[in-house]
N, C-alpha and C positions, 0 to 999 in steps of 0.2 A: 829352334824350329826353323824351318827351312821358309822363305817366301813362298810358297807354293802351299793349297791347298790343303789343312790337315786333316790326317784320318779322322774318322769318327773313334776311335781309341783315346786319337790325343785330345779332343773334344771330351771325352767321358773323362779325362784324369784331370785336363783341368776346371771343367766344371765341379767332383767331388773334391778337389783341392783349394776350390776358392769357398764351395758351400761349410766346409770345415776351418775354411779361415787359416791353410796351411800353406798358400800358394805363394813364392817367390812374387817380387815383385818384377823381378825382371823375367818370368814366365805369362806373366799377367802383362807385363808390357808385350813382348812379343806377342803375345794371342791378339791384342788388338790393334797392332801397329802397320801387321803385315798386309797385302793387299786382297785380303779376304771378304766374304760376308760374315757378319754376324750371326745367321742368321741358326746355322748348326748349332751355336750355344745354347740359345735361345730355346731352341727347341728340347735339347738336351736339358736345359737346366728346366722347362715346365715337368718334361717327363718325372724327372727326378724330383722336384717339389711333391707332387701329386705323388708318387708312390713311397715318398718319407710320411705325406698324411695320412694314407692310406695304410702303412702300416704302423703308424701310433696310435692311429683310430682300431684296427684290429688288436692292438696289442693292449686297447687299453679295455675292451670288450673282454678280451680273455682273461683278465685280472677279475674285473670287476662280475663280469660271469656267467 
């Protein structure tokens, strides 16, 4: 990844790549070595937290019934 700025793309692959515990470490270092904010992660990964509960919570509704 380049010093500059990442999409919100590269933001969404590596936040589901660290939440799966698949991320390179040297992907994980570049994300936060570079002269960025944190701050897209962040946001990206509550997003993402909240809608993995949201659908274990629905999915567990529709089991049960």
């Amino acid at each position: 990844m380049k010093n500059s700025r990442p999409s919100w793309w590269q933001v969404i692959q590596s936040v589901l790549a660290s939440a799966f515990g698949v991320q390179s470490k040297q992907k994980h270092s570049a994300d936060f070595s570079a002269n960025h904010s944190f701050i897209p992660y962040l946001i990206t990964g509550v997003i993402f937290v909240a809608l993995f509960v949201l659908s274990l919570l629905l999915f567990v509704r529709w089991i049960v019934g």
